[in-house]
C-alpha positions in Angstrom: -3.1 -73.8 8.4 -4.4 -77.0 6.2 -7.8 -76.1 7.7 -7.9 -72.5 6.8 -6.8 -73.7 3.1 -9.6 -76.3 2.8 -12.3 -74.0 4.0 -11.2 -71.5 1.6 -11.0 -73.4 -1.4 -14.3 -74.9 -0.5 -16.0 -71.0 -0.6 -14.6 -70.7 -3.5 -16.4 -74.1 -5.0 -19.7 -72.8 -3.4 -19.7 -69.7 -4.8 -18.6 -70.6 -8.3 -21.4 -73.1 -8.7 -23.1 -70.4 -8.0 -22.0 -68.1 -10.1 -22.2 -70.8 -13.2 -26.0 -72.2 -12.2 -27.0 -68.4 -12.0 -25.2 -67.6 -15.4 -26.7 -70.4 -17.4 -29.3 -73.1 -15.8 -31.3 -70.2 -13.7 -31.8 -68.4 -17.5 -32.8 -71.2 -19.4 -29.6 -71.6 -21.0 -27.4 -75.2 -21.3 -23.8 -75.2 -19.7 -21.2 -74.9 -22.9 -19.2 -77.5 -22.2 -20.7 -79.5 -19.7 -24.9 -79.8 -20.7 -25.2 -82.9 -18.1 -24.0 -80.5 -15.4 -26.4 -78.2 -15.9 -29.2 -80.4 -15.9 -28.2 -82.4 -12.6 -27.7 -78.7 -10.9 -31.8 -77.8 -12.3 -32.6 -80.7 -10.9 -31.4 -80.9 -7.5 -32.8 -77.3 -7.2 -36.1 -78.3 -8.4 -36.0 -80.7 -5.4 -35.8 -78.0 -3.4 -38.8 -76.9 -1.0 -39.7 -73.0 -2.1 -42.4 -70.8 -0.7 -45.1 -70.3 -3.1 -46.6 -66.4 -3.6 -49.6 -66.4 -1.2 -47.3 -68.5 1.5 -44.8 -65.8 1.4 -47.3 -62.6 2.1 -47.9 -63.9 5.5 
């Protein structure tokens, strides 16, 4: 039963970050309340690896 709880309050973490880095970094916008927030979530996905236009048509 703890495990089931866990799990779903961790989905919901997941997707709210989600939801907020969609809402405001992925626009170019700053986080309201917390600006440093915004610019660690940029950065971690800027250390992402992405697939560039020409590697994608394949």
């Amino acid at each position: 039963m703890l495990a089931i709880v866990l799990m779903m309050t961790l989905g919901v973490l997941v997707a709210g970050a989600v939801a907020v880095y969609v809402a405001y970094p992925h626009r170019g916008e700053e986080l309201p309340v917390v600006p440093q927030l915004g610019d660690a979530m940029r950065k971690g996905v800027d250390a992402l690896p992405t697939l560039e236009d020409s590697e994608s048509r394949v």
